[in-house]
C-alpha positions in Angstrom: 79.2 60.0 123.7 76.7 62.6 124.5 77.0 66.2 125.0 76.0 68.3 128.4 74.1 70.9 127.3 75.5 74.7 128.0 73.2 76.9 130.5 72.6 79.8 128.0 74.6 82.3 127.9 74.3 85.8 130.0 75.8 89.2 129.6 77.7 88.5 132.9 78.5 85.0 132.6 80.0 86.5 128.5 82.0 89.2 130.8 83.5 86.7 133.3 85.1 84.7 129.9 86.0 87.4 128.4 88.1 88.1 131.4 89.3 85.0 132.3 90.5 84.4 128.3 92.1 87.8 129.1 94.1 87.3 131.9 94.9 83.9 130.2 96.6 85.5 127.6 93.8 85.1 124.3 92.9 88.1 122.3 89.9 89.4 122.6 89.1 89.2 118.8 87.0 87.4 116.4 90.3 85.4 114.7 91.7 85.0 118.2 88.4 83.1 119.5 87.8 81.3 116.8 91.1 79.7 116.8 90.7 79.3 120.7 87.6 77.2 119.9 85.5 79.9 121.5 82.4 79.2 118.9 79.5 79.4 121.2 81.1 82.8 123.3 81.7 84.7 120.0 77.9 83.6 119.0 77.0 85.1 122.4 79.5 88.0 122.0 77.7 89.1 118.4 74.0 88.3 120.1 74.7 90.8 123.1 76.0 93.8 121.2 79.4 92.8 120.0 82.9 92.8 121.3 83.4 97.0 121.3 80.3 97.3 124.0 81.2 94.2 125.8 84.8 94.8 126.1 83.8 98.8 127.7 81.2 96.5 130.2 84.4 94.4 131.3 86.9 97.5 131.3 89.0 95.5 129.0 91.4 97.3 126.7 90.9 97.2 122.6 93.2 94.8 121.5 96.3 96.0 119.6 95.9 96.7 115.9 98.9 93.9 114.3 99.9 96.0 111.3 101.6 93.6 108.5 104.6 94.8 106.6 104.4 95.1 103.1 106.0 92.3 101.9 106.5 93.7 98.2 108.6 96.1 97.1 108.6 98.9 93.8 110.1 96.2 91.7 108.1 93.4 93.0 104.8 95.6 92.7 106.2 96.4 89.3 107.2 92.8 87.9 103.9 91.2 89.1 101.7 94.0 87.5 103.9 92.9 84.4 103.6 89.3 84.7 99.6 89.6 85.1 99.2 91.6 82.1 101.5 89.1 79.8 99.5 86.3 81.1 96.3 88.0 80.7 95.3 87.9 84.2 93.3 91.1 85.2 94.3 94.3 86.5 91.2 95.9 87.9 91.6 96.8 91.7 88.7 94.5 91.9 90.4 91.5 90.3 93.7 91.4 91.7 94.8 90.1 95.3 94.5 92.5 97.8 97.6 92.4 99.2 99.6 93.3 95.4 96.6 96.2 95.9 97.7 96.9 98.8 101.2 97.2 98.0 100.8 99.2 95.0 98.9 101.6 97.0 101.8 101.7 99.9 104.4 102.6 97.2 102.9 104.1 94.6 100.4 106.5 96.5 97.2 104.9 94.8 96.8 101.3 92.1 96.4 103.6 89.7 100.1 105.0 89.9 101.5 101.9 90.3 99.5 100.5 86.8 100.7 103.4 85.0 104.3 103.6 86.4 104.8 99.7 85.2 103.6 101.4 81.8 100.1 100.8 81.3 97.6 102.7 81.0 94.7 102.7 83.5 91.7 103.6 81.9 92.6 100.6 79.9 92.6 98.0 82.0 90.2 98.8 84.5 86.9 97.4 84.6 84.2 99.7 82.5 81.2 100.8 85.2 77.5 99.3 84.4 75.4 102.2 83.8 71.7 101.4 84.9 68.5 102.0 82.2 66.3 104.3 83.6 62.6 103.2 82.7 
């Protein structure tokens, strides 16, 4: 089976979809149009500017920001930071999964105060910086 070739894309025919997806319900995001199937829009989205300029040229509202609860916890936060350290798994911010980050940081006020309250010390387990050689 053979494929019809698309016209190319234009900045009016990119407005006219992003409306029509809008009024159909879709949100005007990367996720959301990816998911849709949208491949070849969000290729001509990203090639004419991006979806902030393009949704101001269709008079289209920013789509809703989804916040996501924190799932985890003081004691969860505290019992996982516990587990990785007695398994040897890493504690860096860099190493561990953003959302037990994440979590630390929402009820702990920073990693860092979440390490130490679960009784470890940070300057332990976080990763030493590379300092360059000059020369």
């Amino acid at each position: 089976m053979t494929r019809t070739p698309q016209p190319p894309w234009t900045e009016q025919k990119i407005l006219r979809e992003m409306l029509r997806l809008y009024r159909a319900g879709v949100a005007l995001t990367q996720t959301a149009l990816f998911h849709a199937g949208e491949h070849s829009l969000l290729l001509a989205i990203n090639y004419f500017g991006g979806f902030p300029r393009l949704r101001r040229l269709a008079e289209l509202p920013p789509p809703p920001r989804v916040h996501r609860r924190c799932a985890l916890d003081e004691a969860d936060v505290l019992a996982e930071i516990r587990r990785r350290h007695a398994a040897g798994e890493p504690l860096a911010p860099s190493k561990i999964p953003p959302a037990l980050r994440y979590a630390g940081q929402r009820r702990f006020g920073s990693w860092r105060q979440a390490v130490t309250a679960a009784g470890f010390d940070y300057e332990r387990i976080r990763l030493p910086t590379r300092r360059r050689s000059v020369g």
